[in-house]
PDB file of N, CA, C and O in Angstrom:
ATOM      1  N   UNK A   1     106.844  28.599 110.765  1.00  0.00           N
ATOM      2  CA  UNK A   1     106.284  29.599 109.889  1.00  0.00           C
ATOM      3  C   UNK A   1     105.485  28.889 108.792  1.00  0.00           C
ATOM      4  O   UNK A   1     105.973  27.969 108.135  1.00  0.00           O
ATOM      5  N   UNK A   2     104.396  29.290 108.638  1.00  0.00           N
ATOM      6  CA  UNK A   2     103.779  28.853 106.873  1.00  0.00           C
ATOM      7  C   UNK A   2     104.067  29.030 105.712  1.00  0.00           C
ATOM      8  O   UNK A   2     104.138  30.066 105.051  1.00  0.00           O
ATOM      9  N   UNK A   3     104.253  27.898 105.439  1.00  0.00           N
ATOM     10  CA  UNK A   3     104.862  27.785 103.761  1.00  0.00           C
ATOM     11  C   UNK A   3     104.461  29.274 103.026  1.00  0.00           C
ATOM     12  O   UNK A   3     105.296  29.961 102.438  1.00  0.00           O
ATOM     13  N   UNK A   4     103.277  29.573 103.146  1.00  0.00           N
ATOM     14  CA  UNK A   4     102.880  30.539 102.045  1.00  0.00           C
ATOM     15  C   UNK A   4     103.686  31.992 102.677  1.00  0.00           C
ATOM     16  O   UNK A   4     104.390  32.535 101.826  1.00  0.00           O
ATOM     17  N   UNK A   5     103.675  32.445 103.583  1.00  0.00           N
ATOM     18  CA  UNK A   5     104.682  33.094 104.494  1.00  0.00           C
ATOM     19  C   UNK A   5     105.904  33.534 104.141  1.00  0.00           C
ATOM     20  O   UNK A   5     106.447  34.627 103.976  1.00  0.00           O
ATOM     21  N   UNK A   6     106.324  31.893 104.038  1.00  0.00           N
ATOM     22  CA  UNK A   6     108.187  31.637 103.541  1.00  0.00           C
ATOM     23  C   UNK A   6     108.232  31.649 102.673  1.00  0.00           C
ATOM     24  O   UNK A   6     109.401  31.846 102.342  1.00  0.00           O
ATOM     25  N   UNK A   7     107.423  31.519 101.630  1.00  0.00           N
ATOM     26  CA  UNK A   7     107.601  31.835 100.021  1.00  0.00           C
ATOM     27  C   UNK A   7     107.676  33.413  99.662  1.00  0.00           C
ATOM     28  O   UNK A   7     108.397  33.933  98.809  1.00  0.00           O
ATOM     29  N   UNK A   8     106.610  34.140 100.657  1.00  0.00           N
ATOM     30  CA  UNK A   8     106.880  35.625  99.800  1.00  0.00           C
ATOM     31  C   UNK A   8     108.222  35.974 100.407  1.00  0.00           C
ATOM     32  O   UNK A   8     109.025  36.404  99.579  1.00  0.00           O
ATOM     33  N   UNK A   9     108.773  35.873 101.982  1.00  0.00           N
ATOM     34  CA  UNK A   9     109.366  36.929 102.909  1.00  0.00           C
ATOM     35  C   UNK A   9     110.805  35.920 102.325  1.00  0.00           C
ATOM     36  O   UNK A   9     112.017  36.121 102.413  1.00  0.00           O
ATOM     37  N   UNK A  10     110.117  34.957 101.805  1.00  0.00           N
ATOM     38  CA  UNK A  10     111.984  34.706 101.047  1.00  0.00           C
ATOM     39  C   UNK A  10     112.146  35.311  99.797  1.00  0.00           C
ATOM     40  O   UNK A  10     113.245  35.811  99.558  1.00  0.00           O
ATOM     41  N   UNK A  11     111.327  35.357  99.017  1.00  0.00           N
ATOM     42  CA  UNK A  11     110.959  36.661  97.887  1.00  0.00           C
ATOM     43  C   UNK A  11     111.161  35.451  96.513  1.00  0.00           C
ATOM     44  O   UNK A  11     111.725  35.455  95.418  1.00  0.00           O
ATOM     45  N   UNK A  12     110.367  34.508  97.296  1.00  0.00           N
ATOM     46  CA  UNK A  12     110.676  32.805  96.022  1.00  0.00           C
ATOM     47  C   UNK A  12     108.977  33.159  94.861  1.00  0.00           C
ATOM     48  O   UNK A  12     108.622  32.748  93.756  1.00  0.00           O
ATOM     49  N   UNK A  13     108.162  34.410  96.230  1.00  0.00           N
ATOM     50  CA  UNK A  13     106.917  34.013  95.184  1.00  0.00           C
ATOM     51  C   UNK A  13     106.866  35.714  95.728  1.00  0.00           C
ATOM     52  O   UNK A  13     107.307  36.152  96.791  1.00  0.00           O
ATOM     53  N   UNK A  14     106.350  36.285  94.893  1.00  0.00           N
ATOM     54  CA  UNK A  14     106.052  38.117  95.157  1.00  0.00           C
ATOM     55  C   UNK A  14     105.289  38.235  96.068  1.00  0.00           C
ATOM     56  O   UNK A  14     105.653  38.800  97.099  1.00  0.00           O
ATOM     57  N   UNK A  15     103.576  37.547  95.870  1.00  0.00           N
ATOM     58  CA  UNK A  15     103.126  37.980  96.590  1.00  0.00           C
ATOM     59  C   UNK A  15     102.058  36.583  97.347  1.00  0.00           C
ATOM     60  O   UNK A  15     101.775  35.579  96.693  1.00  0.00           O
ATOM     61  N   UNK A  16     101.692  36.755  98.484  1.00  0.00           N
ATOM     62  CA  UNK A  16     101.317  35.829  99.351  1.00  0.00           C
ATOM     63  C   UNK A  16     100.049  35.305  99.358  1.00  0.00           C
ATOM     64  O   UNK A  16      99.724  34.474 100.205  1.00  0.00           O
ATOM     65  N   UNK A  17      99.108  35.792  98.301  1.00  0.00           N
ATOM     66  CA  UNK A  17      98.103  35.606  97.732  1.00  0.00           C
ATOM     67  C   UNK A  17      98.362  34.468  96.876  1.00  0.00           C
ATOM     68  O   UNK A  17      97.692  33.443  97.005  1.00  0.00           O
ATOM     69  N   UNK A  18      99.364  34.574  95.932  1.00  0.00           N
ATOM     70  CA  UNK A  18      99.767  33.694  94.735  1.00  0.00           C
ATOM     71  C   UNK A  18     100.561  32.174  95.711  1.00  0.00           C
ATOM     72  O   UNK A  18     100.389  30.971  95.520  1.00  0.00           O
ATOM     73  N   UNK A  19     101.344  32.826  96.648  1.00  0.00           N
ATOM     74  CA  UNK A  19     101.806  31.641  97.177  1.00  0.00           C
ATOM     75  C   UNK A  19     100.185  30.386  97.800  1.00  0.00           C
ATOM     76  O   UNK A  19     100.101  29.177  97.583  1.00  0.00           O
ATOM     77  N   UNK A  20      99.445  31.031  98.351  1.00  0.00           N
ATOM     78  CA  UNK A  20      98.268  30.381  98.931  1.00  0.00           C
ATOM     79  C   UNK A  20      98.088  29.503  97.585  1.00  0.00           C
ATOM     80  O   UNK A  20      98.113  28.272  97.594  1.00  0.00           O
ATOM     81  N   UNK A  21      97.888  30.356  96.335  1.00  0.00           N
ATOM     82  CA  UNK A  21      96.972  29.683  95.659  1.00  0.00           C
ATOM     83  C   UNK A  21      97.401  28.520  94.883  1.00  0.00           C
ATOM     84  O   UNK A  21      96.696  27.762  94.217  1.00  0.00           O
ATOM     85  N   UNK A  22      99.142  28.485  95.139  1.00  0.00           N
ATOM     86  CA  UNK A  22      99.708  27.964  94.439  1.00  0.00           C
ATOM     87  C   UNK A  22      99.627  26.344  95.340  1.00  0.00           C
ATOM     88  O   UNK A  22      99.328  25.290  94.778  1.00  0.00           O
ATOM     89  N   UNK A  23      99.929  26.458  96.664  1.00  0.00           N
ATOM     90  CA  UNK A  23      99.531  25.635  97.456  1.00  0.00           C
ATOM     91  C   UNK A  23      98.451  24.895  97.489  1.00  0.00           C
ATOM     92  O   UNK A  23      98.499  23.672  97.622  1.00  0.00           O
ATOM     93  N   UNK A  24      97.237  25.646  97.357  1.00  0.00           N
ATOM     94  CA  UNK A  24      95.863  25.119  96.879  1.00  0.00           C
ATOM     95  C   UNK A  24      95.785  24.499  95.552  1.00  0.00           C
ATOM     96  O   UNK A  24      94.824  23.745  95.396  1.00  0.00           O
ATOM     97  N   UNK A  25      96.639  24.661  94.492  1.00  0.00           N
ATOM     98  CA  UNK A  25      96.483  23.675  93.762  1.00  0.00           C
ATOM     99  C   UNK A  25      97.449  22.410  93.466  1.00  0.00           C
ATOM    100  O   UNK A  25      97.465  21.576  92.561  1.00  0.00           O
ATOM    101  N   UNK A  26      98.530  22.698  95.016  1.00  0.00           N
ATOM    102  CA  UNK A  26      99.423  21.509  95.027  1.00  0.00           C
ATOM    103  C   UNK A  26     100.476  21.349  94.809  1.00  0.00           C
ATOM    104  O   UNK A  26     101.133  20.372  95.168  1.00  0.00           O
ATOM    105  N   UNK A  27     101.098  22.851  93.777  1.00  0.00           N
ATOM    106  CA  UNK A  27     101.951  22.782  93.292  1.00  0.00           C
ATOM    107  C   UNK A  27     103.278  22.822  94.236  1.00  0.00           C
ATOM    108  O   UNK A  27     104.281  22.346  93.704  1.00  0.00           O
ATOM    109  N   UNK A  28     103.447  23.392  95.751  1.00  0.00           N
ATOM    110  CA  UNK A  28     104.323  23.193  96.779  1.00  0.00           C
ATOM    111  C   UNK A  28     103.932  21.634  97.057  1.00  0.00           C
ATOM    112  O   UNK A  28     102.996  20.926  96.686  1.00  0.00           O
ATOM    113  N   UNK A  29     105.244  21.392  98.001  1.00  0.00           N
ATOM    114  CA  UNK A  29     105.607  20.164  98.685  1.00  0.00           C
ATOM    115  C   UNK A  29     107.063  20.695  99.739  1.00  0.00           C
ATOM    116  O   UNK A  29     108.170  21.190  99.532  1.00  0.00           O
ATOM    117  N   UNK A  30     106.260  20.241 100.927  1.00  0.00           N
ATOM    118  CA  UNK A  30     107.539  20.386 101.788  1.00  0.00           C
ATOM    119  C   UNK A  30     107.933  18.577 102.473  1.00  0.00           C
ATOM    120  O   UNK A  30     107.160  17.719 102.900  1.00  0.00           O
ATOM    121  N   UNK A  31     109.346  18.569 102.327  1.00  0.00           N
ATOM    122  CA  UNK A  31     109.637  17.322 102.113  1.00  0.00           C
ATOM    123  C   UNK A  31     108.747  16.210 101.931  1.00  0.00           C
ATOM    124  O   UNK A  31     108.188  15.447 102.720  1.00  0.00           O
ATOM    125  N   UNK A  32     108.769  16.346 100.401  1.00  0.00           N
ATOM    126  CA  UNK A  32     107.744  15.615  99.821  1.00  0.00           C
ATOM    127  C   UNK A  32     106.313  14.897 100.045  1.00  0.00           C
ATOM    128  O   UNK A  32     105.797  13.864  99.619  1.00  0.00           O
ATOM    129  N   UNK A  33     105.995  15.736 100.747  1.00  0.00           N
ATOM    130  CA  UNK A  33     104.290  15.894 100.816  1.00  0.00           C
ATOM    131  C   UNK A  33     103.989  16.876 100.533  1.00  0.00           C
ATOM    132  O   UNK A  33     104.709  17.829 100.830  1.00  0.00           O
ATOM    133  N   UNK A  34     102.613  17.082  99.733  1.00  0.00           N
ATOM    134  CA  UNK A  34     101.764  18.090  99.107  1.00  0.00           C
ATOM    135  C   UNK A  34     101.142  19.052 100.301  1.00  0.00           C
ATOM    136  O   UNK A  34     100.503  18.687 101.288  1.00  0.00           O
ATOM    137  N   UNK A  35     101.506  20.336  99.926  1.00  0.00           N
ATOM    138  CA  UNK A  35     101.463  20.928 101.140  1.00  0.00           C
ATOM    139  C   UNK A  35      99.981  22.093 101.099  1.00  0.00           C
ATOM    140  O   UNK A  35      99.323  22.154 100.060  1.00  0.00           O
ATOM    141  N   UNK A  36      99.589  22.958 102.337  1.00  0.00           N
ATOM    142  CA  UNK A  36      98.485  23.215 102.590  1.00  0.00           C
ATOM    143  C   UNK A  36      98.902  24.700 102.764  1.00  0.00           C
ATOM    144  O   UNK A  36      99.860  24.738 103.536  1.00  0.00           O
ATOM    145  N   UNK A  37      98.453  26.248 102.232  1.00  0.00           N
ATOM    146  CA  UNK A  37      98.980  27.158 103.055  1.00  0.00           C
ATOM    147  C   UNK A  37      99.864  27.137 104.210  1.00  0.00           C
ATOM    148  O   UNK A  37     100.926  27.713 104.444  1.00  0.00           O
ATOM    149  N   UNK A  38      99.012  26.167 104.993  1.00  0.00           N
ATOM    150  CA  UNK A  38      99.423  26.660 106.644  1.00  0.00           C
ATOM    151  C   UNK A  38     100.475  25.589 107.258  1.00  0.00           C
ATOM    152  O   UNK A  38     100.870  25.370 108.403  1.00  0.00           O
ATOM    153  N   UNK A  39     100.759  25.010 105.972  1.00  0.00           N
ATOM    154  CA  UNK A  39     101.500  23.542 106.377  1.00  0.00           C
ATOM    155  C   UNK A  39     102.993  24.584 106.993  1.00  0.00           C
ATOM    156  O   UNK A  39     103.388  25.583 106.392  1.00  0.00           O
ATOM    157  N   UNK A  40     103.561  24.095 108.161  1.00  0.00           N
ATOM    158  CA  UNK A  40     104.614  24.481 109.035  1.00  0.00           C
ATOM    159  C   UNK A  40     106.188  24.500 107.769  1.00  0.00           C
ATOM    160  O   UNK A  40     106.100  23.821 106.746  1.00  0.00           O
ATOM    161  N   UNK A  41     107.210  25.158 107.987  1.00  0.00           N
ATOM    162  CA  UNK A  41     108.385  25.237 107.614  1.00  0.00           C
ATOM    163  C   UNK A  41     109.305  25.245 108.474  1.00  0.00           C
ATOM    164  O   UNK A  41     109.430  26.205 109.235  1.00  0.00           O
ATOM    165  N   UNK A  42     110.104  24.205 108.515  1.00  0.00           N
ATOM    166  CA  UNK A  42     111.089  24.520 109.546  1.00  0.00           C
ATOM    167  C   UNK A  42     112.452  24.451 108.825  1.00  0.00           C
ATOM    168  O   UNK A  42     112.522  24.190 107.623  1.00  0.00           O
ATOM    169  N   UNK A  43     113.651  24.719 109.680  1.00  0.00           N
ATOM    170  CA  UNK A  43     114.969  24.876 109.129  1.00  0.00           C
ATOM    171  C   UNK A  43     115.129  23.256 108.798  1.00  0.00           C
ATOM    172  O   UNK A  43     114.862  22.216 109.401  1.00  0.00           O
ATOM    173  N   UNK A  44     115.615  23.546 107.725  1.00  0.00           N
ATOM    174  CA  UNK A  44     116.246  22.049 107.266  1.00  0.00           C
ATOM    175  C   UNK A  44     115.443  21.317 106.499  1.00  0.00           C
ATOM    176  O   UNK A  44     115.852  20.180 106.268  1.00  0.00           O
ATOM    177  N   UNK A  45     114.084  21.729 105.879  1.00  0.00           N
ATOM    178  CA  UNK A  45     112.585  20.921 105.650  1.00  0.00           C
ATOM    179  C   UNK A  45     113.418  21.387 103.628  1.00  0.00           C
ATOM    180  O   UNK A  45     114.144  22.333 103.324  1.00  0.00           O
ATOM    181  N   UNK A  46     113.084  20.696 103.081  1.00  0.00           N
ATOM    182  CA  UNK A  46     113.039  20.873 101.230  1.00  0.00           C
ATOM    183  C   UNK A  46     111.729  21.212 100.458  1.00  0.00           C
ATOM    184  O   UNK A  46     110.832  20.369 100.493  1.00  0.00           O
ATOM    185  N   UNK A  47     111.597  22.004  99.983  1.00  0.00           N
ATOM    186  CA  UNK A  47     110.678  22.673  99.303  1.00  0.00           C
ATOM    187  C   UNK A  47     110.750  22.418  97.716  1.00  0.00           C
ATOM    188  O   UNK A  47     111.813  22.311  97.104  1.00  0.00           O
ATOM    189  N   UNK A  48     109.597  22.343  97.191  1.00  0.00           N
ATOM    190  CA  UNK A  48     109.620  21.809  95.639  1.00  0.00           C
ATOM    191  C   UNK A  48     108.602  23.144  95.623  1.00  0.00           C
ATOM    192  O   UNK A  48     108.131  23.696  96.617  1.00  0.00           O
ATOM    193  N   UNK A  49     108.458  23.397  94.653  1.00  0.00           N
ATOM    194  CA  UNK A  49     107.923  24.549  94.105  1.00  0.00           C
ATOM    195  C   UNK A  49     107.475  24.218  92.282  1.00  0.00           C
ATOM    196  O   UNK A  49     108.341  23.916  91.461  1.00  0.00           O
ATOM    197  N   UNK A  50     106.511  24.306  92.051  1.00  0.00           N
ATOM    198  CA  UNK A  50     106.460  24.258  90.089  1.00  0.00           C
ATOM    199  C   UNK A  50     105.662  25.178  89.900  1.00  0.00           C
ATOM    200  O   UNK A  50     104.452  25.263  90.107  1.00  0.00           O
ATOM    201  N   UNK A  51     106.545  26.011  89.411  1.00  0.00           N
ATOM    202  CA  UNK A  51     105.915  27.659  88.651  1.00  0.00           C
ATOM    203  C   UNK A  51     105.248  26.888  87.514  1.00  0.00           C
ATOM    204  O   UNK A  51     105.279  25.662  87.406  1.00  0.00           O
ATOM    205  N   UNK A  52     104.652  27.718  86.692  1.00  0.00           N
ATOM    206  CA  UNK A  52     104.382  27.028  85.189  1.00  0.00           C
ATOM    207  C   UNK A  52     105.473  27.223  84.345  1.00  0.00           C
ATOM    208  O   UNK A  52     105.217  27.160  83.143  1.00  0.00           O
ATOM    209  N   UNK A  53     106.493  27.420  84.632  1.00  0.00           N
ATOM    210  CA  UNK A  53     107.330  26.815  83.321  1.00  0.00           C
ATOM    211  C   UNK A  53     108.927  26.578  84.252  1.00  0.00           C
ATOM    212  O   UNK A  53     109.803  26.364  83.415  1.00  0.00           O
ATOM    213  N   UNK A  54     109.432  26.562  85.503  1.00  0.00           N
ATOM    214  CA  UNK A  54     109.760  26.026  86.236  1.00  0.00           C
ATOM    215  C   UNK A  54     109.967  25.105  87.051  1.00  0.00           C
ATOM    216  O   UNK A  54     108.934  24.793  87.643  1.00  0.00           O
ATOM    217  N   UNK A  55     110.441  24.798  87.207  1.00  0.00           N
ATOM    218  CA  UNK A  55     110.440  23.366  88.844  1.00  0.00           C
ATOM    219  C   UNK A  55     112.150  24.016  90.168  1.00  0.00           C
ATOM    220  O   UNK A  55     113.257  24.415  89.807  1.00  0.00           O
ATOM    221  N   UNK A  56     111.809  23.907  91.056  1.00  0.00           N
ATOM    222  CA  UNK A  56     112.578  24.996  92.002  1.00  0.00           C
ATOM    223  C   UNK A  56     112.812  23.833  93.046  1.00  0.00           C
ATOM    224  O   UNK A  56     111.752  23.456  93.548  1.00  0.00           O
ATOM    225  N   UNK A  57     113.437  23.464  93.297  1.00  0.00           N
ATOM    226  CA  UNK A  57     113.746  22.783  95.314  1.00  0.00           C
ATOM    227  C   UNK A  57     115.219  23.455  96.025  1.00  0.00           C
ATOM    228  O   UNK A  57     116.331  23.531  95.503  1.00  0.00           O
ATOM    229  N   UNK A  58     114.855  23.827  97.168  1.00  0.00           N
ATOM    230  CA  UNK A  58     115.742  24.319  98.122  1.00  0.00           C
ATOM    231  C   UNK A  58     115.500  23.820  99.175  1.00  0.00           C
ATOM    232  O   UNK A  58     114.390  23.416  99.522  1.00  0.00           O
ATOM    233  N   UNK A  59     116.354  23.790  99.717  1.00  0.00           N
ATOM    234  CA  UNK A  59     116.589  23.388 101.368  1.00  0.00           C
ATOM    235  C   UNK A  59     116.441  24.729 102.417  1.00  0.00           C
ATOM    236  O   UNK A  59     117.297  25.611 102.493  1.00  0.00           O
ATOM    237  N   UNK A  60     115.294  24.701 103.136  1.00  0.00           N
ATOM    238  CA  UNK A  60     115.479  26.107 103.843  1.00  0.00           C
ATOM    239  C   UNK A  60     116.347  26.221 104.810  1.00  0.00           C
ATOM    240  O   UNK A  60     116.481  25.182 105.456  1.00  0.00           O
ATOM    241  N   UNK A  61     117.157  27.343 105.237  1.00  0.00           N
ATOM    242  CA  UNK A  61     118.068  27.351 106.157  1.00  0.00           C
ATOM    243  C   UNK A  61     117.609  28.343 107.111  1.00  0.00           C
ATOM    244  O   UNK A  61     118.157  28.100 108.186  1.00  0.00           O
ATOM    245  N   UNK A  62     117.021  29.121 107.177  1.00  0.00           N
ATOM    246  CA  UNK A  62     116.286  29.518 108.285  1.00  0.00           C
ATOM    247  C   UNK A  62     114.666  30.174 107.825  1.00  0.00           C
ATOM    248  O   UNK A  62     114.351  30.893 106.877  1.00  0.00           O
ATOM    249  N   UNK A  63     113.827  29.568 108.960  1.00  0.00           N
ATOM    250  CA  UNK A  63     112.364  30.031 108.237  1.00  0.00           C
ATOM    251  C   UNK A  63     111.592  30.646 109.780  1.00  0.00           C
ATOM    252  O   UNK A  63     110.497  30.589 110.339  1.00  0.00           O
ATOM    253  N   UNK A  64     112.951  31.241 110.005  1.00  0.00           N
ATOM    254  CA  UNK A  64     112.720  32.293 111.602  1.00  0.00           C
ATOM    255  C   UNK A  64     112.736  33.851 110.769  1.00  0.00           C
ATOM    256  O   UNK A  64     113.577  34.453 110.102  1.00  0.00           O
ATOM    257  N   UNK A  65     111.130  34.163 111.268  1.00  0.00           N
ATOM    258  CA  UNK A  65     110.648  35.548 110.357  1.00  0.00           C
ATOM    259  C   UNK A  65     111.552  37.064 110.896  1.00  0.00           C
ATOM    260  O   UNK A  65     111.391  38.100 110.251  1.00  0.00           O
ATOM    261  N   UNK A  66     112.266  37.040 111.834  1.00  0.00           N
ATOM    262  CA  UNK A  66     112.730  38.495 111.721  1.00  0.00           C
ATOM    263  C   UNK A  66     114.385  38.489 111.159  1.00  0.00           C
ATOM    264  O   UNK A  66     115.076  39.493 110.983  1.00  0.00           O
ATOM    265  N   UNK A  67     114.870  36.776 110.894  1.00  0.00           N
ATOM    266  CA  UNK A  67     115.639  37.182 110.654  1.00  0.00           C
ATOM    267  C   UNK A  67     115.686  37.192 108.788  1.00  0.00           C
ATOM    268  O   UNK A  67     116.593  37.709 108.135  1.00  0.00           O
ATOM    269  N   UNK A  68     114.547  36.529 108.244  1.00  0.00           N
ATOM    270  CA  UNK A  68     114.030  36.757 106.663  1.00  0.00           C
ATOM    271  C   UNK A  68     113.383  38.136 106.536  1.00  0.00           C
ATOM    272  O   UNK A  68     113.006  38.504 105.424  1.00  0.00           O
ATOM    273  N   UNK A  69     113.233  38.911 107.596  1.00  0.00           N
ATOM    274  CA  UNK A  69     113.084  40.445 107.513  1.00  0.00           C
ATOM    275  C   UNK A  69     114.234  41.452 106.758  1.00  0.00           C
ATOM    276  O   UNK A  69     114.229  42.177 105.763  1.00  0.00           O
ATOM    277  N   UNK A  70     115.536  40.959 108.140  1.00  0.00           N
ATOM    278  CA  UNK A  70     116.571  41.390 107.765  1.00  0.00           C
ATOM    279  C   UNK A  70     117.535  40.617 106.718  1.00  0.00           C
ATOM    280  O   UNK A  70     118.750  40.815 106.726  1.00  0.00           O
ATOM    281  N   UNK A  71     117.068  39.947 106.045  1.00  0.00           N
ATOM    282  CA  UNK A  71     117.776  40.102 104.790  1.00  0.00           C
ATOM    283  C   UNK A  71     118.442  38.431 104.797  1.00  0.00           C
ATOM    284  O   UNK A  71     119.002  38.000 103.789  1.00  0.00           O
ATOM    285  N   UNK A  72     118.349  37.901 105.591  1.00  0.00           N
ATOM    286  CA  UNK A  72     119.096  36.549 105.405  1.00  0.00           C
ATOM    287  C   UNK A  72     119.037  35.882 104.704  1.00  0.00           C
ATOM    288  O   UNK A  72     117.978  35.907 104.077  1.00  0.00           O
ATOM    289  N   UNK A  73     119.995  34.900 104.317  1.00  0.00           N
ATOM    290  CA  UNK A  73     119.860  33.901 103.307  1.00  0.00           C
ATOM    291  C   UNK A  73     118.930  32.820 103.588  1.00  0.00           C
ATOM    292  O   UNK A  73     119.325  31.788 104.131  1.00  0.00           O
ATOM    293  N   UNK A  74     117.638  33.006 103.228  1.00  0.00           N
ATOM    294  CA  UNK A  74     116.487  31.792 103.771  1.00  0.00           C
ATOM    295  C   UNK A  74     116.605  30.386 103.067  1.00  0.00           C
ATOM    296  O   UNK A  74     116.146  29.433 103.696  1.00  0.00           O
ATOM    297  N   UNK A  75     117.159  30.155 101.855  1.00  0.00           N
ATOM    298  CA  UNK A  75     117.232  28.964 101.685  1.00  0.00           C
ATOM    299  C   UNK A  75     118.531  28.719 100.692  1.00  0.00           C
ATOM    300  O   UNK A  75     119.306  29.539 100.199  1.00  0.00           O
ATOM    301  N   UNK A  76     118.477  27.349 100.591  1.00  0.00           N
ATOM    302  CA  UNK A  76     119.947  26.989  99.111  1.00  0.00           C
ATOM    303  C   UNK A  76     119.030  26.201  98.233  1.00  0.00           C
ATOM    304  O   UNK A  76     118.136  25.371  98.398  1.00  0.00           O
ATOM    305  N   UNK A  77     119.787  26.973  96.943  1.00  0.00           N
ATOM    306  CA  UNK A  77     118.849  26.015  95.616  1.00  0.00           C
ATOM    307  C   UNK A  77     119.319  24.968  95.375  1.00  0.00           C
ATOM    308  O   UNK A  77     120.323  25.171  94.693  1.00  0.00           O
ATOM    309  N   UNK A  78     119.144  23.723  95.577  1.00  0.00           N
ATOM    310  CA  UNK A  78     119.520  22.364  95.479  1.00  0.00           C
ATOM    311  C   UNK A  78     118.851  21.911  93.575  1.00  0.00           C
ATOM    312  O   UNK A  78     119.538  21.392  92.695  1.00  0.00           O
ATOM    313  N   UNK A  79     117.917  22.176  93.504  1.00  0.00           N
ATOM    314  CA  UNK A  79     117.653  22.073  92.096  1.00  0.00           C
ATOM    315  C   UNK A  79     116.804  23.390  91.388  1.00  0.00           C
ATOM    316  O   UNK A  79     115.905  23.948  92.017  1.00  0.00           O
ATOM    317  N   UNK A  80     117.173  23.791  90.098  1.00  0.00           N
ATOM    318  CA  UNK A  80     116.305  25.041  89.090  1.00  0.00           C
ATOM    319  C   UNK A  80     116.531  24.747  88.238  1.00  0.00           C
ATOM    320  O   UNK A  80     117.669  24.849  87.781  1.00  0.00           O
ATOM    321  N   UNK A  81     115.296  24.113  87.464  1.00  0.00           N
ATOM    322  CA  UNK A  81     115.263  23.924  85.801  1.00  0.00           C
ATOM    323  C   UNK A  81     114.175  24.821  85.606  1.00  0.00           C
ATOM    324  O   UNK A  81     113.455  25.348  86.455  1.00  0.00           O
ATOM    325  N   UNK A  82     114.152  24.950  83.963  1.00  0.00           N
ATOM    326  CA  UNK A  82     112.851  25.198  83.153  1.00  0.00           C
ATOM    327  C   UNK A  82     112.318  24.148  82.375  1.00  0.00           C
ATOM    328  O   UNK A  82     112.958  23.408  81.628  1.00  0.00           O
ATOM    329  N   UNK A  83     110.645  24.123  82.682  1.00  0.00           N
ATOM    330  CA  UNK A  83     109.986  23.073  82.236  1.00  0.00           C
ATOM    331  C   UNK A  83     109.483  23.220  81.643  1.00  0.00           C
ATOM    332  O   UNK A  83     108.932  24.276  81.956  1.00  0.00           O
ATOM    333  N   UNK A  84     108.710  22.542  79.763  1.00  0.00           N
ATOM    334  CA  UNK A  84     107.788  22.982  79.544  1.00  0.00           C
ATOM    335  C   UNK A  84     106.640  21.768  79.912  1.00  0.00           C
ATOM    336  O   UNK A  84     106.572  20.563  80.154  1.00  0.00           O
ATOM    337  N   UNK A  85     105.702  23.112  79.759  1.00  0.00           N
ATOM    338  CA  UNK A  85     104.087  22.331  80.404  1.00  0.00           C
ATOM    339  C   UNK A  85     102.596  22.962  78.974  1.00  0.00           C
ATOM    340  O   UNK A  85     102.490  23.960  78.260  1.00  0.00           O
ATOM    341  N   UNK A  86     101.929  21.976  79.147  1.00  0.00           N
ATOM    342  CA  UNK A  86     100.932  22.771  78.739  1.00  0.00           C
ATOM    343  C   UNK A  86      99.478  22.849  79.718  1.00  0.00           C
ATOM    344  O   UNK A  86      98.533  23.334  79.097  1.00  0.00           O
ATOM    345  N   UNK A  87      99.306  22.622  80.520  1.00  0.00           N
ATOM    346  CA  UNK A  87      98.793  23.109  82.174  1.00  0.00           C
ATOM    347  C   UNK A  87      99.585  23.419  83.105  1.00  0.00           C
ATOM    348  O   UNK A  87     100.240  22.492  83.583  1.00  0.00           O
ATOM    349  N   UNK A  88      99.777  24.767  83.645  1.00  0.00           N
ATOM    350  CA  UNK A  88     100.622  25.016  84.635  1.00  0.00           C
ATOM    351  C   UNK A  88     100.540  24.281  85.744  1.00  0.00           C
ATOM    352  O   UNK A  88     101.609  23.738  86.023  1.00  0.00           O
ATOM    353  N   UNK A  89      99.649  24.063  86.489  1.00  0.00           N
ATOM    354  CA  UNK A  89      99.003  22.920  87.582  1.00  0.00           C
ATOM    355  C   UNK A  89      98.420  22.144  87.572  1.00  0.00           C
ATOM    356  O   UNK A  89      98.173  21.545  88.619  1.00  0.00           O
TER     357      UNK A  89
END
């Protein structure tokens, strides 16, 4: 599945527009490489995420789309702080 995908239908980013763009400026990484919209997610892969005043990593546990339909637990938060920044990206 695509990162930008697994960010909304895990409900880590609202909407899937914002996830793209957030990607486009770098701010994802799936196990620690800087990732691309369309960059793949698989079970078990770690996700870094930096909102602008956040920093987020989870471990995904399943990034199979019908069952992040029905409600599953798509990932575990391994790290959530608040950061301050004065450029969000």
């Amino acid at each position: 599945m695509r990162v930008d995908k697994f960010l909304k239908l895990s409900r880590i980013v609202k909407r899937r527009t914002v996830a793209q763009e957030m990607a486009e400026a770098g701010a994802v990484r799936v196990s620690g490489r800087v990732a691309k919209p369309s960059t793949e997610v698989k079970d078990g892969d770690l996700l870094e995420v930096d909102f602008p005043s956040r920093f987020l990593k989870v471990r995904v546990l399943t990034a199979d789309e019908a069952q992040l339909k029905r409600k599953a637990t798509p990932f575990e938060v391994l790290e959530d702080r608040k950061v301050a920044r004065d450029d969000p990206w």
